[in-house]
DRENFI-987782 format. One record per residue (C-alpha): residue number from 1; x, y, z. Coordinates in Angstrom, 3 decimals. Each point is the difference from the previous one (the first is absolute). Example, Ala and Ser with C-alpha at 12.3 -4.5 7.8 and 13.67 -1.06 7.14 Angstrom:
2
1_12.300_-4.500_7.800
2_1.370_3.440_-0.660
END
This chain:
487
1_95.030_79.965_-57.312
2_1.224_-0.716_3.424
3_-0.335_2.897_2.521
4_2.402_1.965_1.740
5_1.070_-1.529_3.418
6_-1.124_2.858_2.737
7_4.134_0.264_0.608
8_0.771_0.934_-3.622
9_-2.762_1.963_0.074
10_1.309_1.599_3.009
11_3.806_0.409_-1.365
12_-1.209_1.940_-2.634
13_0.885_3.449_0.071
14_-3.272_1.145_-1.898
15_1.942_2.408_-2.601
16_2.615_-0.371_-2.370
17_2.978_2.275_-1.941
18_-1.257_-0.685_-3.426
19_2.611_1.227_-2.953
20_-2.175_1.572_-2.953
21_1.444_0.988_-2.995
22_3.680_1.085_1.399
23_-2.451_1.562_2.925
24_-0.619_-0.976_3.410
25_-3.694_-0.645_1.376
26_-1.671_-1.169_3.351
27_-2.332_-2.709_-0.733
28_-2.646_-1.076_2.752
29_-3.675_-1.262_-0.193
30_-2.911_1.246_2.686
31_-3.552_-0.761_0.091
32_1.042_-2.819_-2.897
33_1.369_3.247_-2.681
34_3.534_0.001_-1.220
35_1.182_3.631_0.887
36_3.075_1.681_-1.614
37_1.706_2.511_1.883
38_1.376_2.894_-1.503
39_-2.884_0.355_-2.414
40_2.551_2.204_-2.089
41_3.240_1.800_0.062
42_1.585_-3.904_1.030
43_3.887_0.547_1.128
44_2.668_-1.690_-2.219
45_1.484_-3.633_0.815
46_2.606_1.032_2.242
47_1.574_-2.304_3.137
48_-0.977_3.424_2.263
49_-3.315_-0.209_-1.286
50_-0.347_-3.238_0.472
51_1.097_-0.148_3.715
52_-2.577_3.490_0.685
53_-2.725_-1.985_-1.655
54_0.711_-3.265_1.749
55_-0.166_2.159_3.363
56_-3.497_1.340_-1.346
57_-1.311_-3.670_-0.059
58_0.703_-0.741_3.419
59_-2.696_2.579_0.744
60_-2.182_-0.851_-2.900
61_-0.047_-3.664_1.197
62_-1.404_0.250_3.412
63_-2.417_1.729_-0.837
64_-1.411_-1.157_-2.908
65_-0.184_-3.566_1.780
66_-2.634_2.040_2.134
67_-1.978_0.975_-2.202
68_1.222_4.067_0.222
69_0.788_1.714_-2.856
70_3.475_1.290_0.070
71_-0.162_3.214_-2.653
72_-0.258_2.074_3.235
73_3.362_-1.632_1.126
74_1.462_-0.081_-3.613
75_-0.799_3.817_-0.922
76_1.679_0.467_3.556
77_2.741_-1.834_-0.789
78_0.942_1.445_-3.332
79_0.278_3.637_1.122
80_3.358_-1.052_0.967
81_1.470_-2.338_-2.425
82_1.257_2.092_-2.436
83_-0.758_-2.538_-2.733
84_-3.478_0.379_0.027
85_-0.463_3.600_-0.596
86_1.778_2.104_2.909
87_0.707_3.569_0.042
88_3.357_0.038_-1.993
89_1.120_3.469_1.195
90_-0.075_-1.212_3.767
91_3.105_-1.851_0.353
92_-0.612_-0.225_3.668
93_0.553_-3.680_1.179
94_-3.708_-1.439_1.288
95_-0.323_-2.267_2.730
96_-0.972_-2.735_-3.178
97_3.298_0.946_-1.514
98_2.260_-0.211_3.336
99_-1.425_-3.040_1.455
100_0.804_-1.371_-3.614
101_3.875_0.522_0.722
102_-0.158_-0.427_3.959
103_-1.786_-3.233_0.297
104_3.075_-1.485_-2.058
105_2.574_0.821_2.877
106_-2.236_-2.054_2.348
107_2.434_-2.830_0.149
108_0.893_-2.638_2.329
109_1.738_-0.191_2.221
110_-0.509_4.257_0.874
111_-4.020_-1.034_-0.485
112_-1.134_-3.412_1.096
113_-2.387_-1.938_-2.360
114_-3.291_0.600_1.601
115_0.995_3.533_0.698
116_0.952_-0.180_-4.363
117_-3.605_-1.121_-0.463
118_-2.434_2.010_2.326
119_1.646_3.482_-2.102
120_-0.986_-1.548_-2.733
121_-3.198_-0.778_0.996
122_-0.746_2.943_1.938
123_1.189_2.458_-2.271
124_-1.370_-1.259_-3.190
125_-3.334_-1.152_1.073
126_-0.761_2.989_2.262
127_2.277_3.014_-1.113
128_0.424_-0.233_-3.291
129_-3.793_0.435_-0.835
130_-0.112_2.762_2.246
131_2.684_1.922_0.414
132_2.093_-0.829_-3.640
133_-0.316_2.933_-1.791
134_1.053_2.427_2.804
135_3.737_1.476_-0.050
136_2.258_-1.404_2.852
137_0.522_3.528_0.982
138_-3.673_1.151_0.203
139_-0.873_-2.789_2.812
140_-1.817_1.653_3.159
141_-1.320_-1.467_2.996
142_-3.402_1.239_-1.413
143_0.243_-2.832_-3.062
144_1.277_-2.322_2.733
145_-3.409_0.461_2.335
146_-1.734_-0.183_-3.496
147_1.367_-3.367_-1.006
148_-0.681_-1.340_3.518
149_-3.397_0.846_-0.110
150_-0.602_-1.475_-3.092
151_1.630_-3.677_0.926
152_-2.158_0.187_3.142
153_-3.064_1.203_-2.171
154_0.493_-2.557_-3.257
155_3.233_-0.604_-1.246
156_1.391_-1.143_-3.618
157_-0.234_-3.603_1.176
158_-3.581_-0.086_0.227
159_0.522_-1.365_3.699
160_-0.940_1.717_3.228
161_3.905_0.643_1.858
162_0.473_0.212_3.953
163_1.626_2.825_1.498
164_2.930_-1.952_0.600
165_0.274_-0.982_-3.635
166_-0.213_3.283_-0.623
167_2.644_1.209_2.072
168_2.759_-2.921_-1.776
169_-1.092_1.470_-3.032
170_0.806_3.744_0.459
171_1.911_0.147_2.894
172_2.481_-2.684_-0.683
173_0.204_-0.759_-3.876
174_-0.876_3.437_-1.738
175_2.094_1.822_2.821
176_2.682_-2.214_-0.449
177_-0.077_1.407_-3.662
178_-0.458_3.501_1.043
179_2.631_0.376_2.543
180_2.968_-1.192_-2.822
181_-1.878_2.120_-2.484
182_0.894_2.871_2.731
183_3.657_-1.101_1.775
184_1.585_-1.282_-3.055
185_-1.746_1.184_-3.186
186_-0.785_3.367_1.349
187_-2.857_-0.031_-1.954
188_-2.479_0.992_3.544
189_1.395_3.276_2.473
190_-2.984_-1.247_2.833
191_-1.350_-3.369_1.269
192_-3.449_-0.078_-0.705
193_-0.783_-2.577_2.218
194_1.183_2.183_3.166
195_-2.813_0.911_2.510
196_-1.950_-3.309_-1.567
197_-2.252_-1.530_2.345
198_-1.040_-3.814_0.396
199_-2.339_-1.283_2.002
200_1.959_-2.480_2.817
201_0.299_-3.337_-1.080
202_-0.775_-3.122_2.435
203_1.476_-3.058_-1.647
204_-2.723_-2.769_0.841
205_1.027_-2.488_2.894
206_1.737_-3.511_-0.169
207_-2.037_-3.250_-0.429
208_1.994_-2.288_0.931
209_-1.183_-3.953_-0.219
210_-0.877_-1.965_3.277
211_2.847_-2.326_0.974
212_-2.700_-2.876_-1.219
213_-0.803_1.381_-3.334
214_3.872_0.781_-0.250
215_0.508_-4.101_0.435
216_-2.620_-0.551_-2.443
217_1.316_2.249_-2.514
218_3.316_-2.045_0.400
219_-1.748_-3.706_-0.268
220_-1.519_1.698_-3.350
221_2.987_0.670_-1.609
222_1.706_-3.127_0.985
223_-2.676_-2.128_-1.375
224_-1.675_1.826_-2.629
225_0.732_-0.742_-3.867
226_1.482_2.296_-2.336
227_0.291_-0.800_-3.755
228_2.924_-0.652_-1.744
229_0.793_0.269_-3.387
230_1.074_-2.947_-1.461
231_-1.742_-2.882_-2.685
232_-2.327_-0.447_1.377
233_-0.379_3.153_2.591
234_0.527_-1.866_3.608
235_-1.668_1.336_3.230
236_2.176_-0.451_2.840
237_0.864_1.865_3.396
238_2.790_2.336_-0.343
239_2.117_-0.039_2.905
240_1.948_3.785_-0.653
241_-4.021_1.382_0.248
242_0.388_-1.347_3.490
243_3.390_0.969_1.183
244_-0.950_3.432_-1.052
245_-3.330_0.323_1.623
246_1.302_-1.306_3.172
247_3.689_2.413_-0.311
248_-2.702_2.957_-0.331
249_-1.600_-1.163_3.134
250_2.526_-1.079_2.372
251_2.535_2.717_-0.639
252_-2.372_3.392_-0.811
253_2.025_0.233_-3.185
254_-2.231_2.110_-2.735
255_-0.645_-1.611_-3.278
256_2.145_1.794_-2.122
257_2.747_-1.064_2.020
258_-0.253_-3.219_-0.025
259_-0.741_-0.531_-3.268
260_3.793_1.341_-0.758
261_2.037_-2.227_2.185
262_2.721_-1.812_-1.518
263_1.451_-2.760_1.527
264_2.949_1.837_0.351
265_-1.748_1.891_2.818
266_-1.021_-2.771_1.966
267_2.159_-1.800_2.162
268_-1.736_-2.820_1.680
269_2.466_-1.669_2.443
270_-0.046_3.693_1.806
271_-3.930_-0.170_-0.810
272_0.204_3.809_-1.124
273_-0.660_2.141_-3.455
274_1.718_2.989_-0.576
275_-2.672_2.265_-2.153
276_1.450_2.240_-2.734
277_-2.334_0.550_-2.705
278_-3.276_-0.428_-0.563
279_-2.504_-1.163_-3.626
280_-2.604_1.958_-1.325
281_-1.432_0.002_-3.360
282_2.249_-2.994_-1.341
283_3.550_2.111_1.116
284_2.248_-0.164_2.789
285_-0.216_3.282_1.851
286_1.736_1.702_2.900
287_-1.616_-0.476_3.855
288_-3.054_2.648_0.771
289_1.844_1.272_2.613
290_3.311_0.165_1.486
291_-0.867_-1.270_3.099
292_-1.316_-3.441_-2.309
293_3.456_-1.237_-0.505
294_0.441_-1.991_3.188
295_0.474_-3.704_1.165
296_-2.925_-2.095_0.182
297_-0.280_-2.963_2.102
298_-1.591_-3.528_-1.082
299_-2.342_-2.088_2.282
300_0.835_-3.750_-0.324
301_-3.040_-0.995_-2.169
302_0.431_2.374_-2.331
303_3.893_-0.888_-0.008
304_-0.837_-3.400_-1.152
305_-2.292_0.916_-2.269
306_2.629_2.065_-1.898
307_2.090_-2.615_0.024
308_-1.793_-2.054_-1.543
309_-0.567_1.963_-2.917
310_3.578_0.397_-0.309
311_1.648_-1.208_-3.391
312_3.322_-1.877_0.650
313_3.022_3.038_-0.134
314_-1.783_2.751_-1.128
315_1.247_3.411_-1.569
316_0.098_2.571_2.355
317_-2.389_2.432_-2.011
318_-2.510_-2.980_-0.829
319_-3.107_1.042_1.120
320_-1.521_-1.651_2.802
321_-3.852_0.119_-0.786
322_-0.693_-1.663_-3.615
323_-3.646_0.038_-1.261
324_-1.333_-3.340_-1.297
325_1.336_1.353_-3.699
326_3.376_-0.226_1.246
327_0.715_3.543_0.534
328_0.538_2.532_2.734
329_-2.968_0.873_1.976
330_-1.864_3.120_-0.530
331_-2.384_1.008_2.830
332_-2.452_1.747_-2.464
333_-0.811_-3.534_-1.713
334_0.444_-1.546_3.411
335_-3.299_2.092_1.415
336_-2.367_-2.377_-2.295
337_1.144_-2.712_1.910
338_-0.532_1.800_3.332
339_-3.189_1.322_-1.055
340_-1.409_-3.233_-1.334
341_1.328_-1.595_3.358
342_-2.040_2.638_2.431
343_-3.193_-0.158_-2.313
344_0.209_-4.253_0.255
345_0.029_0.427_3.716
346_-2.080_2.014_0.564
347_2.222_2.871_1.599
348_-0.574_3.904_-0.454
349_1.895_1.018_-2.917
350_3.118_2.104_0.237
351_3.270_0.725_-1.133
352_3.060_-1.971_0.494
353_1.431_2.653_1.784
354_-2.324_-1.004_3.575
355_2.889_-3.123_0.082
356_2.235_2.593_1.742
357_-3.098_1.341_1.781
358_-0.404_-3.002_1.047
359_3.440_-0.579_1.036
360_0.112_3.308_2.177
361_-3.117_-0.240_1.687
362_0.404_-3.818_1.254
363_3.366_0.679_1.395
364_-1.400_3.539_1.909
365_-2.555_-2.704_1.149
366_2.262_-2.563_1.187
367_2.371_2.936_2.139
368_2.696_-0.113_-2.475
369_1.880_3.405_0.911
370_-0.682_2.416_-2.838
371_4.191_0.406_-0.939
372_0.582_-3.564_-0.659
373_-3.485_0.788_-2.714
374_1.480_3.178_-1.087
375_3.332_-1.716_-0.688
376_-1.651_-3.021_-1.536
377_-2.448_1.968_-2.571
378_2.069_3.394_-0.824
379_-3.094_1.944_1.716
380_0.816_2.494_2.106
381_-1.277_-0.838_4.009
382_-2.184_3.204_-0.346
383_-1.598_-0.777_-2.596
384_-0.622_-3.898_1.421
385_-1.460_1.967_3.203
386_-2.227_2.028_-2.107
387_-1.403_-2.763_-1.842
388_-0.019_-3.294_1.886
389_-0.124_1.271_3.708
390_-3.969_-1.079_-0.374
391_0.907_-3.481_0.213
392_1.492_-0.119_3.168
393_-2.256_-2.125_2.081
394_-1.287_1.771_2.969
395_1.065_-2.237_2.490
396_3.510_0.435_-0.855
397_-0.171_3.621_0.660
398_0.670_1.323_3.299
399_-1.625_2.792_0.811
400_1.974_3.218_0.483
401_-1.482_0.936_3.566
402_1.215_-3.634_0.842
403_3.842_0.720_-1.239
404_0.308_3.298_1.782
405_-1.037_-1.605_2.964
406_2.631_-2.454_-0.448
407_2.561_2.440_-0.425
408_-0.908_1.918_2.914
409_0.222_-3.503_2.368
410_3.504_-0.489_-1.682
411_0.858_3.541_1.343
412_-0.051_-0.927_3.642
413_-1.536_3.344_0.886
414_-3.045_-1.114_2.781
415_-1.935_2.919_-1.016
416_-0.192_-1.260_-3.993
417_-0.849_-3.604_1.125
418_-4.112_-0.834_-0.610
419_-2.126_-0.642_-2.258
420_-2.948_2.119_1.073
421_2.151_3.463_1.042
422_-1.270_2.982_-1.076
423_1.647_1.569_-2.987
424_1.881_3.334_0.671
425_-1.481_2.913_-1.436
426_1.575_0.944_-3.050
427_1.243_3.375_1.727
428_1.967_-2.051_2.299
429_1.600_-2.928_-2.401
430_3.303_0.701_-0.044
431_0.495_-1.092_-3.417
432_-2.644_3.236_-0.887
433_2.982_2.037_2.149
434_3.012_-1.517_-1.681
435_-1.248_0.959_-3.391
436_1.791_3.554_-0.868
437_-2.869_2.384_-0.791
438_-0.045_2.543_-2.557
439_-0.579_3.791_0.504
440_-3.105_1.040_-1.131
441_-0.195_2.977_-2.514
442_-2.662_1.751_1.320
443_1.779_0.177_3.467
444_3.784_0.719_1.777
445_1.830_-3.312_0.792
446_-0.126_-0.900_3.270
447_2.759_1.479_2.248
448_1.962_-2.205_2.179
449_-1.358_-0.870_3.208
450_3.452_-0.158_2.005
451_2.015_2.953_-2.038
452_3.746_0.046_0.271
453_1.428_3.137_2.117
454_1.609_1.738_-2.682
455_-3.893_0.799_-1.563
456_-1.868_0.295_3.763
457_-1.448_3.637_0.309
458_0.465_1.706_3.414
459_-2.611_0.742_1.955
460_-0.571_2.223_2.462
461_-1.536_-1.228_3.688
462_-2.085_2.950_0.636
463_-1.989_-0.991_-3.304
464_-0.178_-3.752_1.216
465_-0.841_1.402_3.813
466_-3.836_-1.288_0.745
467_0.694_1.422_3.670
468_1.800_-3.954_1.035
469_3.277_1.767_-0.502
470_-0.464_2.808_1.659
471_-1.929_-1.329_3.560
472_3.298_-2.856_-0.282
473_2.211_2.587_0.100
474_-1.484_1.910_2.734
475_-0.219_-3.023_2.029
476_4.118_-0.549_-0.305
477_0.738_3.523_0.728
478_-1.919_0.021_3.155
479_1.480_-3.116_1.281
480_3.291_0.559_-0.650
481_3.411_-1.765_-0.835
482_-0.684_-3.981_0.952
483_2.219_-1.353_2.066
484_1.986_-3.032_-0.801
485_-0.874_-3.308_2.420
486_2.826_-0.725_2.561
487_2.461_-2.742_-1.001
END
């Protein structure tokens, strides 16, 4: 018998819904034993049976292919399916039971796609085992610290998780499910997450491609060969691979976005492409962002090379990236071909993403001003100074003791003028004097030096007398009245 390919092997999802006499089973094999799961007491044939027990396998399956043994997981589990032996007289919805119903209104478009599948995923691999038997209403931020600790520790996946893994696990899917469990099901009074600390997060930096591998990349993909079905299979260059590589590169679009332009979008006498949706996982989606919806302009080579790819009249919604099967391009399938062209090349693997790295930090290079960037890729000109202000070459930055003197020569003032003057002492700046200052608590405000009469206090000479008044005075009265000068 012919063995099973490593990707069948790997498609498998390692445990099965098996029907047994009008009864429902999970069926799975570890350490080479066929196990049955429940031993006894199996629920009835029932579509909501089926659909609890089909969300049981997808935690059975991951870890059986490791070699774990998931009655831990499964004994877990069944606490809160009521079909398996729960507490009857609790009719208290679980968090098993409630993610049941709210996982269903997790439709596009309120929920995009990935968002759809990382619940899923999240929830059933991670929660469920966990957390499923316990009433919605009984949640604390004690079982919340508990569950953390035991995904950082070893969790039901049999894999170690990062922090930040951690964190899109809890504090993005399971609160999503919390917080309507609480503001529209009113099945929560408190947020358990409040007061919930994570450690801070720093994303990892961009590595972006040299301008020469960039070029290489691009001679790949414009020569390589890419099989195509046919009798028999031909392998020929495929010149959309191309135009896409090189749109990625020369216009910092991300993937996604490309991969869901229609020619509808692009108008190439202007040399521009209006972005309004974006492709992930095989569906047309909505833009990350707001600010992605924008004009993006076309370099001349990469103008051409969309032209020539160009049917004769096409549909407005025809997609504008075809795979070598004839249909649209999906980026997922499209990072084999990226991945097989960095390893033939010999360049550091990474994602497809770094094309818009790439894009960003060759412009910041080459002094392109960061708006015309931000306006180009949708990211914001903070963000681009955050990230990319490391490529600026150092001889194109002028250094900030150089551009004050500059300012001070365009001033006029003399005194300014020089290169080697002493600085004033911060005391004396007048920019330290214009800035208003605040009254300290501990102490008065400061009265006014120059008081208006209305709030002057008299004061008597004799206290202000030092004995200068008094020998002045003298003096006057013993010369007597002066006498004005002749005219």
């Amino acid at each position: 018998m012919a063995s099973t390919s490593p990707q069948r092997q790997k498609r498998r999802p390692g445990c099965s819904v098996d029907p047994h006499r009008g009864r429902l089973r999970l069926r799975y094999r570890l350490n080479g034993k066929r196990k049955n799961w429940p031993a006894k007491n199996l629920p009835p044939d029932t579509p909501e049976n089926r659909r609890k027990l089909k969300q049981l396998a997808l935690v059975v399956g991951p870890l059986v292919r490791r070699g774990i043994d998931p009655t831990p997981a499964l004994e877990a589990a069944s606490h809160g399916d009521p079909a398996v032996g729960r507490d009857k007289t609790d009719t208290r919805p679980t968090i098993h039971e409630y993610y049941s119903s709210w996982i269903e209104g997790q439709v596009s478009p309120m929920v995009r796609k990935a968002q759809q599948r990382d619940y899923r995923q999240h929830i059933v691999r991670y929660i469920l085992p966990v957390l499923g038997d316990l009433p919605v209403e009984e949640v604390t931020r004690k079982h919340l610290e508990e569950v953390r600790k035991r995904l950082l520790r070893e969790n039901p996946s049999g894999r170690k998780l990062s922090a930040k893994t951690v964190r899109n696990i809890m504090d993005a899917s399971l609160r999503a499910m919390l917080r309507d469990a609480r503001e529209i099901d009113k099945l929560l009074d408190h947020d358990p997450f409040a007061g919930m600390r994570w450690p801070r997060y720093t994303p990892p930096p961009p590595n972006p491609l040299t301008e020469r591998d960039r070029d290489r990349v691009l001679e790949w993909f414009a020569n390589a060969p890419f099989i195509r079905p046919g009798t028999p299979p031909k392998a020929l260059p495929h010149p959309p691979y191309h135009a896409y590589v090189r749109l990625l590169f020369w216009t910092g679009m991300r993937e996604s976005e490309g991969a869901g332009l229609r020619w509808g979008d692009v108008d190439l006498d202007r040399a521009r492409v209006n972005l309004r949706r974006s492709r992930y996982l095989g569906e047309d989606d909505q833009t990350k962002s707001a600010s992605s919806l924008r004009i993006v302009d076309l370099d001349p080579e990469t103008t051409h090379l969309l032209a020539s790819i160009r049917t004769d009249s096409p549909s407005p919604d025809e997609p504008v990236f075809l795979n070598t099967r004839g249909a649209q391009l999906n980026q997922d399938s499209f990072s084999d071909h990226w991945n097989r062209c960095l390893r033939e090349l010999g360049i550091e693997h990474r994602g497809l993403y770094q094309t818009k790295h790439t894009y960003l930090s060759l412009g910041v290079a080459a002094g392109v001003p960061i708006t015309r960037l931000s306006r180009q890729t949708g990211v914001s000109a903070q963000t681009i100074l955050k990230n990319y202000a490391a490529y600026v070459p150092r001889e194109q930055e002028r250094p900030i003791w150089q551009m004050i003197e500059d300012t001070r020569s365009e001033s006029g003032d003399p005194h300014l003028e020089g290169k080697h003057e002493k600085p004033m002492a911060p005391a004396l700046a007048p920019e330290s004097r214009a800035l208003p200052r605040k009254p300290s608590k501990s102490r008065r405000p400061r009265r006014d030096l120059n008081p208006c009469y209305q709030r002057e206090r008299l004061v008597s000479l004799a206290k202000l007398d030092d004995g200068v008044v008094s020998r002045v005075r003298e003096s006057v009265v013993t010369a007597g009245p002066s006498r004005k000068p002749p005219a």
